[in-house]
C-alpha positions as CSV (number, residue, x, y, z in Angstrom):
1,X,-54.5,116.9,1.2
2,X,-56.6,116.5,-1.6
3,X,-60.3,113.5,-2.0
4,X,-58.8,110.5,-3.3
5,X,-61.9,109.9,-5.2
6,X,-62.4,113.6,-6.5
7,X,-58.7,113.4,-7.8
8,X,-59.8,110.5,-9.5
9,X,-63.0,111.9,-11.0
10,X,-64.7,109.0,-9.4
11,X,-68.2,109.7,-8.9
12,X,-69.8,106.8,-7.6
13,X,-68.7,104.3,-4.8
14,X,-69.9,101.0,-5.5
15,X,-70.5,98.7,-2.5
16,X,-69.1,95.4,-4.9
17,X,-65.5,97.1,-5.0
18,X,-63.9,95.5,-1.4
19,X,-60.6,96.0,-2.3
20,X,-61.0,100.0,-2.3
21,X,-63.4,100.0,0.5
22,X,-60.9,97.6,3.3
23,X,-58.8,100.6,3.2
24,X,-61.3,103.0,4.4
25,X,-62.2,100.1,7.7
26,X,-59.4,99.6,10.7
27,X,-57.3,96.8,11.8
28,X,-60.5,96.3,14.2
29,X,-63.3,96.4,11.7
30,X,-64.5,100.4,12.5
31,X,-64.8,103.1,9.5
32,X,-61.9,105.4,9.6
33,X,-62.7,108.8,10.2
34,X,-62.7,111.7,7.9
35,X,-59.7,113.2,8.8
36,X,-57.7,109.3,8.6
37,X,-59.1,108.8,5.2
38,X,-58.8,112.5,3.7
39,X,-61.5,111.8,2.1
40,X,-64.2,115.1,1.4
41,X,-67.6,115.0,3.5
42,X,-69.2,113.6,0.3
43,X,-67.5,111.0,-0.4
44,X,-66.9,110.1,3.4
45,X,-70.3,109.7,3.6
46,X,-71.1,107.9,0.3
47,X,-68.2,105.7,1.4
48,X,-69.7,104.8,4.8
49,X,-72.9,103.9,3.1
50,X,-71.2,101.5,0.8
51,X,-69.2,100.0,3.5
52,X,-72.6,99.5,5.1
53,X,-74.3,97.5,2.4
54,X,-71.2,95.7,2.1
55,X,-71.5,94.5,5.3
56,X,-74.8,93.3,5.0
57,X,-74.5,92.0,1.5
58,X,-71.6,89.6,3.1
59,X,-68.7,91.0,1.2
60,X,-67.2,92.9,4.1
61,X,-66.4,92.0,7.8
62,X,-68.4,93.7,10.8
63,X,-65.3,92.8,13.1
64,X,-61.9,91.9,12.8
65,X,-61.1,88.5,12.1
């Protein structure tokens, strides 16, 4: 299983994109692990940074609804 964003060729993760980033969170609000995602340690990381300052920007949820 191949990095969704290095078969893209995407090299930045920006925070402002929600739509991309709510499918890296759970039903229950948590960041899905590497191995969920298939994401590559680099982008998991740059992912769960974005998701962070998402969060406190207001654009994502901490918890579930």
């Amino acid at each position: 299983m191949y990095c969704f964003f290095c078969k893209k060729n995407i090299q930045e993760i920006n925070f402002r994109n929600t739509e991309m980033l709510e499918r890296l969170v759970s039903k229950s609000g948590k960041i899905k692990a590497k191995k969920k995602t298939g994401l590559c340690a680099t982008h998991q990381r740059e992912a769960t940074r974005a998701i962070k300052r998402a969060r406190i920007m207001g654009l994502l949820h901490f918890v579930a609804k």
